[in-house]
Structures are given as structure tokens and as C-alpha cells.
LONU-94487 format. One line per 4 residues: number of its first residue (from 1); their letters; for each residue y, z, x of N, C-alpha, C. Coordinates in Angstrom, 1 decimal, decimal comma, always signed. Layout:
NUM = A = Y Z X Y Z X Y Z X | ...
This chain:
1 = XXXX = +4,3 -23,9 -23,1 +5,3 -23,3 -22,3 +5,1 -21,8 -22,4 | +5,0 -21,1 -20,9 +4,4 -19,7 -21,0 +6,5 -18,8 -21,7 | +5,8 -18,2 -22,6 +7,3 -17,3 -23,2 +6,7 -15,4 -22,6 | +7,6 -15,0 -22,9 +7,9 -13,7 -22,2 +8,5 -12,5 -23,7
5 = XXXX = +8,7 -11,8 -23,3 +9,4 -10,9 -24,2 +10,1 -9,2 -23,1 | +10,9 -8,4 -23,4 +11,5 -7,6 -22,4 +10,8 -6,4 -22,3 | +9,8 -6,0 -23,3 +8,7 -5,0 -23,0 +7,7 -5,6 -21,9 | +7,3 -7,3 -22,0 +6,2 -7,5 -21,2 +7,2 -7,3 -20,1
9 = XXXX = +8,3 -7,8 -19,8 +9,3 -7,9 -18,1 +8,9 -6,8 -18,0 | +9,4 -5,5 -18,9 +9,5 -4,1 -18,1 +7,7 -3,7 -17,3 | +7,0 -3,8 -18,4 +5,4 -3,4 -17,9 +5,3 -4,5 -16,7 | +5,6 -5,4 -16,1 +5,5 -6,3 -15,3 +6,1 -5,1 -14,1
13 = XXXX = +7,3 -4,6 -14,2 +8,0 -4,8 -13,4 +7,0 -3,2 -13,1 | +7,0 -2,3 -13,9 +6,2 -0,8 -13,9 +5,1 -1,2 -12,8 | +4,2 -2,4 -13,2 +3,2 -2,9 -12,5 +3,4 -3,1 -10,5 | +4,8 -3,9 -10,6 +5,1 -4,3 -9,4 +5,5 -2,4 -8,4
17 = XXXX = +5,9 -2,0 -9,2 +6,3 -0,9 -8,4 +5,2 +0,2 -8,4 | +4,3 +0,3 -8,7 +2,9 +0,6 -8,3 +2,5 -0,1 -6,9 | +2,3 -1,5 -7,2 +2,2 -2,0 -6,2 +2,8 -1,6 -4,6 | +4,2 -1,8 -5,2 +5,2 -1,7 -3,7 +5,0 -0,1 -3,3
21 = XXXX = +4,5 +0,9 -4,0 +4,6 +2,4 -3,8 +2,9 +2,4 -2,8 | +1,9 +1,6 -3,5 +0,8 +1,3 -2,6 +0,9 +0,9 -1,2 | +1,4 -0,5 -1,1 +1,8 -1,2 +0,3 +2,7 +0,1 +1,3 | +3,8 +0,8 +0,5 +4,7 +1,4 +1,3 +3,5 +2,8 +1,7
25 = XXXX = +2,5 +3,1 +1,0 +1,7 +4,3 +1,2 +0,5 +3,7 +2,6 | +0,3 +2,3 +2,2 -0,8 +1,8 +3,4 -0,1 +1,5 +4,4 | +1,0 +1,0 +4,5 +1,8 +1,1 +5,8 +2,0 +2,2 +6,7 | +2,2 +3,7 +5,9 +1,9 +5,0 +6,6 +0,7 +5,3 +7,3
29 = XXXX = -0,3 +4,6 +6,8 -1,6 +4,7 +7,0 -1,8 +4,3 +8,3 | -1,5 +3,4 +8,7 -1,8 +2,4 +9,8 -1,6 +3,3 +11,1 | -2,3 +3,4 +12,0 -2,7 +4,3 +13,1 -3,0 +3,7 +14,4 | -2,7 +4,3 +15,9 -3,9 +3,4 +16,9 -4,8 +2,8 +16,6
33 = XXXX = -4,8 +1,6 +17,0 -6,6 +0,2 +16,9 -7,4 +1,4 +17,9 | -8,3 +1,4 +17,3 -9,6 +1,5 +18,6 -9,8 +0,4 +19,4 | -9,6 +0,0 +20,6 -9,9 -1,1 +21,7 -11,2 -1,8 +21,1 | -10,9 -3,1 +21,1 -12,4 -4,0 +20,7 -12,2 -4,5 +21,6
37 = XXXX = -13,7 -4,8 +22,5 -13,9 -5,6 +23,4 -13,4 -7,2 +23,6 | -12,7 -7,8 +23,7 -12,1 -9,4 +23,4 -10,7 -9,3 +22,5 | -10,3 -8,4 +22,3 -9,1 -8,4 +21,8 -7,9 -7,8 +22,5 | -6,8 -7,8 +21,9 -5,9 -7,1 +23,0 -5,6 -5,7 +22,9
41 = XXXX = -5,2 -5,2 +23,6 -5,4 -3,8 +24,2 -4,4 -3,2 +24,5 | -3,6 -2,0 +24,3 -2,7 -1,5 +25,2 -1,4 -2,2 +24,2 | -0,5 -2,7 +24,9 +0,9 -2,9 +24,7 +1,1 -4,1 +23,5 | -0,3 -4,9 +24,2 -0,2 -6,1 +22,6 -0,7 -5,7 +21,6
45 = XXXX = -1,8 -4,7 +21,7 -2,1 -3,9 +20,6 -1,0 -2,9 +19,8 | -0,6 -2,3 +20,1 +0,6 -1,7 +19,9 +1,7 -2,5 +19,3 | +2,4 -3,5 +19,8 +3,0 -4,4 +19,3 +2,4 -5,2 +18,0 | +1,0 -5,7 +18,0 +0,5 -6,2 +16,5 +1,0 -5,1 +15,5
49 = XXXX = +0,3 -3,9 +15,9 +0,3 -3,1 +14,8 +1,6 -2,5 +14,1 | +2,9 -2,6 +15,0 +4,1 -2,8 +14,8 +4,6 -3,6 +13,8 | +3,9 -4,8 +14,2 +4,6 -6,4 +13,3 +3,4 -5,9 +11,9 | +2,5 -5,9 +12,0 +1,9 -5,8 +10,7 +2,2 -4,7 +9,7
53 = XXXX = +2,7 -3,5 +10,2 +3,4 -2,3 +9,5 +4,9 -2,6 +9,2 | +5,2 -3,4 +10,0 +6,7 -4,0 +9,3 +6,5 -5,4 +8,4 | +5,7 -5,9 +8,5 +5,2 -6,8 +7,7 +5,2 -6,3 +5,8 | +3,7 -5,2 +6,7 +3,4 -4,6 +5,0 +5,1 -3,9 +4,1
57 = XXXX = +5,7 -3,3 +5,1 +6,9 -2,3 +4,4 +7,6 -3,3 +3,7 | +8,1 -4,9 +4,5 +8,9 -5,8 +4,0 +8,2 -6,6 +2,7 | +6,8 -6,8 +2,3 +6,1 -7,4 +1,2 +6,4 -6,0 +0,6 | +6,4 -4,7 +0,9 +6,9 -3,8 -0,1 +7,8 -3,9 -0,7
61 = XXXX = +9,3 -4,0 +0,2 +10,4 -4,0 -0,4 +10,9 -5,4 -1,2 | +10,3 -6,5 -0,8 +10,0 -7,7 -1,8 +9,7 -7,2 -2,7 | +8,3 -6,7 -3,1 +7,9 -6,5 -4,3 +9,3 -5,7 -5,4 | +9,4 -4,6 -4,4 +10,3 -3,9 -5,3 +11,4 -4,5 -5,5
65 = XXXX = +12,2 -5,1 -4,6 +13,1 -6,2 -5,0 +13,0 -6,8 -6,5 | +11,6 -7,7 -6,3 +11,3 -8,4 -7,7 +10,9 -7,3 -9,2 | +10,2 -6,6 -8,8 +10,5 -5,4 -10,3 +12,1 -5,0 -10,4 | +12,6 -5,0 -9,6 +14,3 -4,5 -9,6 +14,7 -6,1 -11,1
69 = XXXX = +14,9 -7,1 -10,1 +15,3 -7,9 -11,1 +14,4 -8,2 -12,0 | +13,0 -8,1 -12,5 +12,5 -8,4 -13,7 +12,6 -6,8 -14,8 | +13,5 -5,8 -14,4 +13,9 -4,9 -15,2 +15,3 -5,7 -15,5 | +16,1 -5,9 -14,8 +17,3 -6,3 -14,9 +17,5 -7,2 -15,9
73 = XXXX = +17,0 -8,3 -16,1 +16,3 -9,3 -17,1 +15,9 -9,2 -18,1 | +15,1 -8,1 -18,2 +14,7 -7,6 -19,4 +16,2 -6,6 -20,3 | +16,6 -6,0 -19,6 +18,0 -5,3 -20,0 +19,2 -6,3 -20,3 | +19,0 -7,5 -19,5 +20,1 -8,0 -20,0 +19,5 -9,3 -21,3
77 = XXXX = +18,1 -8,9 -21,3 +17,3 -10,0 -22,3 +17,7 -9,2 -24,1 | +18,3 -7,4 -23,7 +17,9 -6,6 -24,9 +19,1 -6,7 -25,4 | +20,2 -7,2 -24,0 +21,6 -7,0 -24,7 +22,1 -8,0 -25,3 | +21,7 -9,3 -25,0 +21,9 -10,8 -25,3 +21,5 -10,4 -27,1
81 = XXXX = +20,0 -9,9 -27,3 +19,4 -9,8 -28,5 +20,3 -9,2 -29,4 | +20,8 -7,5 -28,9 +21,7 -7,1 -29,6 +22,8 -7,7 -29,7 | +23,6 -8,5 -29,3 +25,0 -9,2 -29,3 +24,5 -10,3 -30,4 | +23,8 -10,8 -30,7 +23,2 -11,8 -31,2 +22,9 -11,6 -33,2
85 = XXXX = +22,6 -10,0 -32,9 +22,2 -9,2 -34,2 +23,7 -9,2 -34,9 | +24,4 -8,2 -34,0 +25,5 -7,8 -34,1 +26,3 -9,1 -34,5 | +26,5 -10,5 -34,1 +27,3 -11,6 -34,8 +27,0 -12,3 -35,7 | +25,0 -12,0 -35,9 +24,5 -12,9 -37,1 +24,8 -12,1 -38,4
89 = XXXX = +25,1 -10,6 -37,9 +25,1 -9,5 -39,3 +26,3 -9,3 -39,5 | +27,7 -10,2 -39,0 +29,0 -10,5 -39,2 +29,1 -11,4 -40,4 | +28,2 -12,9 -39,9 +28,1 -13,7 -40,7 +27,0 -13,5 -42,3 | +26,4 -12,7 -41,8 +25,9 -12,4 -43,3 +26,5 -11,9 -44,6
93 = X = +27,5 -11,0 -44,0 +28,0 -10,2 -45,1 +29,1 -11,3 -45,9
């Protein structure tokens, strides 16, 4: 069984939001197609490059979505821990 711990969630999540800062930067990128001969041209060109720049922004904000809750997780993985210290170190004394 794969286990986890709330430092590896947070570096996960550090990881994903790299990511989504990437995708959201190559999305800007994206410019007029140069016409290729056999492909579409003009208005359906235009239109792809629309759907694929909203494409990339929305796998962005996915991503960031998911670092959103794998920080969340991790914070509420630290407070569980602490609550846990806090009632074992009731019973100790």
C-alpha cells in the first residue's frame, strides 16, 4: 500500500503549481498557425487555436485545482496529527 506523509503532499503540490504556471505561460505563447497546405486555414484555423489555448489554460487550472487540495490535505493531515499529540499527551500524564 503506497503511504504518503504532509511534507511529500506539500512538495507534490509545489511540483503541480510549477506545472500549472508552465501550461498557463505556453498558453500565452500560442500565436497565428502559419497555413499548411492540407490543413485548415482561415477561420477553422483560428477557431482550433482557440479550443487548444482554452484547452491548455483549463488542464492549468485543473492542475492548480489539484495542488490546491493536495496542500489542503496536507494541513488538515498536520492538524489531525497535532489533535492526536495533544489527547495522547492528556492521557499520559
Amino acid at each position: 500500500m503506497a503511504r504518503s506523509d504532509p511534507d511529500g503532499l506539500d512538495a507534490a503540490a509545489a511540483a503541480l503549481d510549477r506545472v500549472a504556471e508552465d501550461l498557463t505561460g505556453d498558453a500565452a505563447l500560442v500565436g497565428p498557425a502559419v497555413p499548411v497546405p492540407g490543413f485548415a486555414a482561415g477561420t477553422a484555423a483560428a477557431a482550433w487555436e482557440d479550443a487548444m489555448v482554452r484547452a491548455v489554460r483549463e488542464h492549468a487550472g485543473h492542475t492548480a485545482s489539484t495542488a490546491s487540495a493536495l496542500r489542503a490535505a496536507a494541513t488538515s493531515w498536520r492538524a489531525a496529527d497535532d489533535d492526536a499529540a495533544v489527547a495522547f499527551a492528556g492521557r499520559a500524564s
